[in-house]
C-alpha positions as CSV (number, residue, x, y, z in Angstrom):
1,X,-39.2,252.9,-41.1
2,X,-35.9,250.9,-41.6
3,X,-35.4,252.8,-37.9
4,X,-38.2,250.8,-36.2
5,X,-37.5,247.9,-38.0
6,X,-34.0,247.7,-36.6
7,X,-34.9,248.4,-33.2
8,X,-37.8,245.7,-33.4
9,X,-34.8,243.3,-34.4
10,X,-32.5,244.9,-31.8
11,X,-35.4,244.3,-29.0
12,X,-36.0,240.8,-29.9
13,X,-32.1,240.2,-30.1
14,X,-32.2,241.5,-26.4
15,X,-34.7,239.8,-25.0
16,X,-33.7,236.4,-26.5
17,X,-30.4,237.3,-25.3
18,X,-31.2,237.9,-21.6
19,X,-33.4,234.8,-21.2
20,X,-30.5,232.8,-22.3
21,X,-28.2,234.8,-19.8
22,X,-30.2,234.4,-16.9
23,X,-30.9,230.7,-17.7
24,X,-27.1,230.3,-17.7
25,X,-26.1,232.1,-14.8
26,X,-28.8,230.3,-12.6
27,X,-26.8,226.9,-13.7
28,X,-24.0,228.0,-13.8
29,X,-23.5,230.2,-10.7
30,X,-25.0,228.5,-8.0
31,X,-24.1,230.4,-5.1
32,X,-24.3,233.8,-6.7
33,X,-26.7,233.3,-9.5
34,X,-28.7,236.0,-7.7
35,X,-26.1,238.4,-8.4
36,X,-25.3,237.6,-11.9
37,X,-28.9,237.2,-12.9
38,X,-29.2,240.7,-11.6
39,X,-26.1,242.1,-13.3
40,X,-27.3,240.3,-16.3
41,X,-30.7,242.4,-16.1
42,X,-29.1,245.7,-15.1
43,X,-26.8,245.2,-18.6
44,X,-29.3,244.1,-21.3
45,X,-30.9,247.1,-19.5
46,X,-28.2,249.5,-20.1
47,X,-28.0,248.2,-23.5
48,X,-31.7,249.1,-24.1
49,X,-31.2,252.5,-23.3
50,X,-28.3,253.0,-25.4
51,X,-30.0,251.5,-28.0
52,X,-32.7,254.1,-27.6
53,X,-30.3,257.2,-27.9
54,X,-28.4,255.6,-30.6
55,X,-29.3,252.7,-32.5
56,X,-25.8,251.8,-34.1
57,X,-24.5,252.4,-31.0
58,X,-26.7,249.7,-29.5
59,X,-26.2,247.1,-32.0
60,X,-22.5,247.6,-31.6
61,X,-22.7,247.2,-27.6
62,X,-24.7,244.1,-28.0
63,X,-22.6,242.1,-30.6
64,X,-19.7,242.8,-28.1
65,X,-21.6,241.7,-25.4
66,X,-22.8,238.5,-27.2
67,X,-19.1,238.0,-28.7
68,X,-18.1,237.8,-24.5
69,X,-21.0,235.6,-23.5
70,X,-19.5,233.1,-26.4
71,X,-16.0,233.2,-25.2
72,X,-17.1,232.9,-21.7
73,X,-19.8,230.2,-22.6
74,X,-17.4,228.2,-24.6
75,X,-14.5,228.4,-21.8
76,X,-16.5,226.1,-20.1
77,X,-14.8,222.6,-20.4
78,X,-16.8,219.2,-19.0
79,X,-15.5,217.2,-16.2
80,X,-13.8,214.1,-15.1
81,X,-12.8,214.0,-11.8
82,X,-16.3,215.2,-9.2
83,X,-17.9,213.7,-6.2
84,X,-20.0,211.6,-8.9
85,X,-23.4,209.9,-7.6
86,X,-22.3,206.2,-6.9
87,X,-24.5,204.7,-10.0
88,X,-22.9,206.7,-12.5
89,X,-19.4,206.8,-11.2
90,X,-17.5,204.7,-13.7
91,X,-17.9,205.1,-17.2
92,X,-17.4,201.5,-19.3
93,X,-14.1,201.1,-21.2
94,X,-13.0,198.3,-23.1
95,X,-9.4,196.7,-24.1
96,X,-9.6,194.7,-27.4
97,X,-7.8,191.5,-28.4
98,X,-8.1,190.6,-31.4
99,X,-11.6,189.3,-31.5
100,X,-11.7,189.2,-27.8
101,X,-12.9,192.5,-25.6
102,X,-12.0,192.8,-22.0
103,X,-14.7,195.1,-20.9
104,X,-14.1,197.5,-17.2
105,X,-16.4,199.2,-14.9
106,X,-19.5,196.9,-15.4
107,X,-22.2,197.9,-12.9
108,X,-23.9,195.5,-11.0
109,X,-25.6,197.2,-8.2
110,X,-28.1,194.4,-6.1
111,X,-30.7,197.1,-5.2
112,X,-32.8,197.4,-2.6
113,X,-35.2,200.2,-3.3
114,X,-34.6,202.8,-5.7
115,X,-32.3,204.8,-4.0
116,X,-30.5,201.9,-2.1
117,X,-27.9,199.7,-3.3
118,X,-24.9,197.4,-2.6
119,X,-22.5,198.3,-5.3
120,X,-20.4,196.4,-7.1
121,X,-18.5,196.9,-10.5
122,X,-16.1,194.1,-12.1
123,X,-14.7,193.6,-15.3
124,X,-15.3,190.7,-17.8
125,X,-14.1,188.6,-21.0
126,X,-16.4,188.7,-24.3
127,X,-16.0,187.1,-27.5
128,X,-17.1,189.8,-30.4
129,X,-17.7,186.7,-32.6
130,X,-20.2,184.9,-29.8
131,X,-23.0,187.6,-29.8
132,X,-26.3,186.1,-30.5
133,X,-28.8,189.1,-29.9
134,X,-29.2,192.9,-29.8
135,X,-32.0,193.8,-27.6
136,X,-33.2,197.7,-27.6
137,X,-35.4,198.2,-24.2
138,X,-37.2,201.7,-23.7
139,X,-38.4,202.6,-20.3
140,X,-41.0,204.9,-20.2
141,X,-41.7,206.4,-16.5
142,X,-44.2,209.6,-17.4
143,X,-44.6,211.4,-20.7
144,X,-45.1,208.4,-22.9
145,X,-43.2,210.6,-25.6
146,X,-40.3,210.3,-23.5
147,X,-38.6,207.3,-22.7
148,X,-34.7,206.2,-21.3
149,X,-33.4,203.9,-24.0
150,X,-30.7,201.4,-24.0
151,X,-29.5,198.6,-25.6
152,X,-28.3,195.0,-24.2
153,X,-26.2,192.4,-26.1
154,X,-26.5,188.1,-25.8
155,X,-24.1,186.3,-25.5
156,X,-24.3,182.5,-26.4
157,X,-23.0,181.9,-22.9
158,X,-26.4,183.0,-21.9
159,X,-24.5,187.1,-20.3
160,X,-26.2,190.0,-21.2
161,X,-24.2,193.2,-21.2
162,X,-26.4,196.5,-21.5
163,X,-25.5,200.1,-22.5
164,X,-26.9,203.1,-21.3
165,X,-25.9,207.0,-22.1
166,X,-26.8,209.3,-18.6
167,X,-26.4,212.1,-17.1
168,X,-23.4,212.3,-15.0
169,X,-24.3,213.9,-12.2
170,X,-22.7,214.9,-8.9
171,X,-23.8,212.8,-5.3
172,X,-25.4,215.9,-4.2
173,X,-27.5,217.0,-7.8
174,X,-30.4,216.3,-9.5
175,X,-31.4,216.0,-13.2
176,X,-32.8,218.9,-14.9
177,X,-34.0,219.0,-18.3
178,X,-33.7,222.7,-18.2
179,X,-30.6,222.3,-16.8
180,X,-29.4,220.1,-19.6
181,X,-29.4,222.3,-22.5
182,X,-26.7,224.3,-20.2
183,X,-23.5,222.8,-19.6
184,X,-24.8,221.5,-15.7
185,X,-24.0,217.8,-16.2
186,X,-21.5,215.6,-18.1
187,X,-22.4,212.3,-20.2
188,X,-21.7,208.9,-19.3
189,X,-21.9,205.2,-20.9
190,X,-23.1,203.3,-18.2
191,X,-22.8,199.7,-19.1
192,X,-24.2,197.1,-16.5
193,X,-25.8,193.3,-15.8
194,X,-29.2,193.5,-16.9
195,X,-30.5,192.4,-13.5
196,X,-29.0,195.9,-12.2
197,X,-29.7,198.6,-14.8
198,X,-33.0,196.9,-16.2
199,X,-34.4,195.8,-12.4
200,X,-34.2,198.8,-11.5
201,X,-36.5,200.5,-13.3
202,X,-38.8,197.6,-13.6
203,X,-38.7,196.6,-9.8
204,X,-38.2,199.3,-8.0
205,X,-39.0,202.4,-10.0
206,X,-42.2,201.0,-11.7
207,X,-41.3,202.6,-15.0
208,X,-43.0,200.7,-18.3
209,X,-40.0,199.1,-19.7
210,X,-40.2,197.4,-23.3
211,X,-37.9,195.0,-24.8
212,X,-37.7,194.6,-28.2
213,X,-35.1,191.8,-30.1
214,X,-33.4,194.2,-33.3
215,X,-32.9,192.6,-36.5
216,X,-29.1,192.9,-37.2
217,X,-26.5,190.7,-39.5
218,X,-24.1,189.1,-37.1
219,X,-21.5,191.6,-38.1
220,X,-24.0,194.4,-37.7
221,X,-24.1,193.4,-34.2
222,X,-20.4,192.9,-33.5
223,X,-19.6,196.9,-35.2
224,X,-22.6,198.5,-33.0
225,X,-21.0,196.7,-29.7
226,X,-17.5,198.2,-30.9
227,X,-18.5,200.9,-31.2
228,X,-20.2,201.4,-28.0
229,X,-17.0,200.1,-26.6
230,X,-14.8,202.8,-28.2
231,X,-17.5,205.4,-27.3
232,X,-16.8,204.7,-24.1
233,X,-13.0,205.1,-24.1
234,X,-13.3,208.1,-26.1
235,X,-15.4,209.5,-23.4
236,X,-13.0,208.2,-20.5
237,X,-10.1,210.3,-22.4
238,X,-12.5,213.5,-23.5
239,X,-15.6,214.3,-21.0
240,X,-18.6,215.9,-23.0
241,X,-21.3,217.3,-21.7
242,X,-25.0,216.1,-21.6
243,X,-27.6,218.2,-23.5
244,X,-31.3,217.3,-23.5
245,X,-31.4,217.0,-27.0
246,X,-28.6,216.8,-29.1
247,X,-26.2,214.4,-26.8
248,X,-28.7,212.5,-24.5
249,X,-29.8,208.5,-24.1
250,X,-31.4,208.3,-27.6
251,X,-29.2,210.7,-30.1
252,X,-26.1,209.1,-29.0
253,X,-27.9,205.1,-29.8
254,X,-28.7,207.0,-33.5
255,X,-25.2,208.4,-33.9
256,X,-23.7,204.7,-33.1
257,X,-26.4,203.4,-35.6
258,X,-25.0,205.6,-38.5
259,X,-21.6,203.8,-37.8
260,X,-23.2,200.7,-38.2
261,X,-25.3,201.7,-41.1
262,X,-24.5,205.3,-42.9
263,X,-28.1,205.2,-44.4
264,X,-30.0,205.4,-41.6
265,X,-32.6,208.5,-42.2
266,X,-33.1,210.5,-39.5
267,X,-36.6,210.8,-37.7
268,X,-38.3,213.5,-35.2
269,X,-39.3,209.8,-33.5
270,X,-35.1,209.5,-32.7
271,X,-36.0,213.0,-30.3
272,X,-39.5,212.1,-28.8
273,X,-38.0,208.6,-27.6
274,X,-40.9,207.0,-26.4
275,X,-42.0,206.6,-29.9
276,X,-38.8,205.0,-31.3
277,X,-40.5,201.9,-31.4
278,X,-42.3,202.9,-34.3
279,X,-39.8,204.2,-36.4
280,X,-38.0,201.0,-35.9
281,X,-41.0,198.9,-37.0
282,X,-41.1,201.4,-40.2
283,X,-37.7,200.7,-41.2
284,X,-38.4,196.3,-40.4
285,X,-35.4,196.7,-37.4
286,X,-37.9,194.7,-35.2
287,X,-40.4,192.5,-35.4
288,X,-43.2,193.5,-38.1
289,X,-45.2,190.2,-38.1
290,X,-47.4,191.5,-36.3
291,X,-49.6,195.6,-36.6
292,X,-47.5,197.8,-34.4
293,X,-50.2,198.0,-31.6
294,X,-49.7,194.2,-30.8
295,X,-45.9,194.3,-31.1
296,X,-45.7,197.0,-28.8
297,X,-47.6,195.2,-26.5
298,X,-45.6,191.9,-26.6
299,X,-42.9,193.9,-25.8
300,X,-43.7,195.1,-21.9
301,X,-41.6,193.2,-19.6
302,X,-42.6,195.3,-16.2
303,X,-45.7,193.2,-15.2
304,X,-43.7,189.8,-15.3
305,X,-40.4,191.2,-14.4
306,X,-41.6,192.3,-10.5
307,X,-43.2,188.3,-10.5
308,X,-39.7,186.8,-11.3
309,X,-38.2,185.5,-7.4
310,X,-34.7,186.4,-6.8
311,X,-33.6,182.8,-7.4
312,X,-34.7,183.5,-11.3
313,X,-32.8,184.6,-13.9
314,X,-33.6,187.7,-14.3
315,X,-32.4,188.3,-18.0
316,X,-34.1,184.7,-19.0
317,X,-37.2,185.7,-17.4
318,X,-37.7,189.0,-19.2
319,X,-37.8,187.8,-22.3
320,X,-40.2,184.5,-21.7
């Protein structure tokens, strides 16, 4: 009995283990993941057989097996220098000043369709002490349990800076959810003018973009765009990678959050993004005056976003 029981165990350990193989090999071996996936199958394979003959035999084989898969797996370091796509080419970094913050690589892309853009980055001057809102905006483009998040700072000068965590991919890739849970692309902190990284997903993507104002103490606000700020140099000294769930657009806003407030309780609503807006109405960090059907209505900005003309001001006009 304790015979079949082991090499129940040892057959589920195999099986698990080649799915993951293959999975890896297919991202990371492009141009010979045919061949690896192949050798991976002709191993667990082997290892099956062995295991048939001679179970202690097989459990040995397979722990060594999974010991080199974790040594190769972990070899893997992220990235700095690729052939990034032009959008997500400079991560933000930030020079403080006392209570002034020089900020670098500020996107401000004047798009002309989705795909099409003149780019543009520049650097500029912000006062930590002169911030006068904290806006979290979701944009939802399909699921609507999924949804890109970011978050955009005021400025009493009337300048909006926005932050967004993305995928860095290369010019000639595309993103993969699959593909994130295994080391295929690196993270950024994009930050950007609003009337780049917010028009273009409500003017030229036609994703359902939300905005709502976040109820924070002036020095609440200040510490969660610090933060951000020294997020972004840490990543411009130490690449990371991307992973669909534990380092992606929404995880890494939480993870600042904690800075900014230790007690924070986690929520499954942090993973399934599109219904962060609900968690943040439970714990009163937006508006609750009204039920949470009408406040998430309020909060659309895509239907008079694509009406604003190009001589408006596109970050007053959102939020009219």
């Amino acid at each position: 009995m304790q015979r079949k029981i082991g090499a129940a165990l040892l057959g589920i350990a195999l099986t698990l283990f080649l799915a993951w193989t293959l999975a890896a090999f297919l991202f990371q071996f492009e141009r010979f993941a045919l061949i690896a996936c192949i050798g991976a199958v002709a191993l667990t394979g082997m290892l099956g057989v062995l295991a048939r003959r001679n179970l202690r035999h097989g459990w040995m084989a397979f722990i060594l097996c999974l010991a080199t898969a974790t040594l190769w797996w972990s070899s893997i370091p992220p990235q700095q220098d690729l052939a990034w796509a032009p959008d997500i080419a400079r991560g933000v970094t930030a020079e403080f000043q006392g209570d002034t913050v020089i900020v670098h690589n500020i996107r401000d892309f004047i798009w002309e369709d989705e795909n099409t853009a003149t780019e543009q980055w520049k650097s500029e001057t912000y006062s930590l002490n002169a911030i006068t809102s904290v806006d979290l905006l979701t944009s939802v483009w399909s699921s609507p349990a999924i949804a890109h998040v970011l978050i955009s700072f005021g400025f009493s000068d009337g300048r909006h800076l926005a932050f967004s965590a993305e995928i860095r991919r290369e010019a000639d890739e595309e993103f993969s959810s699959i593909g994130g849970f295994f080391k295929t692309f690196e993270l950024v902190l994009i930050a950007a003018e609003e009337r780049d990284i917010v028009k273009l997903r409500t003017n030229f993507r036609g994703e359902d973009v939300s905005l709502f104002p976040l109820r924070l103490k002036p020095e609440q606000a200040r510490l969660l765009l610090v933060t951000y700020l020294e997020r972004g140099n840490q990543l411009a000294a130490e690449p990371e990678f991307y992973n669909t769930i534990t380092a992606n657009c929404t995880t890494v806003i939480f993870r600042l959050a904690r800075l900014v407030d230790p007690g924070l309780p986690f929520d499954w609503r942090v993973l399934a993004s599109g219904y962060l807006p609900a968690y943040l109405f439970d714990l009163g960090a937006i508006d609750t005056t009204k039920p949470l059907d009408e406040t998430l209505e309020d909060a659309r900005i895509t239907s008079r976003a694509v009406l604003l003309s190009p001589s408006d001001n596109y970050s007053t006009g959102i939020r009219r």
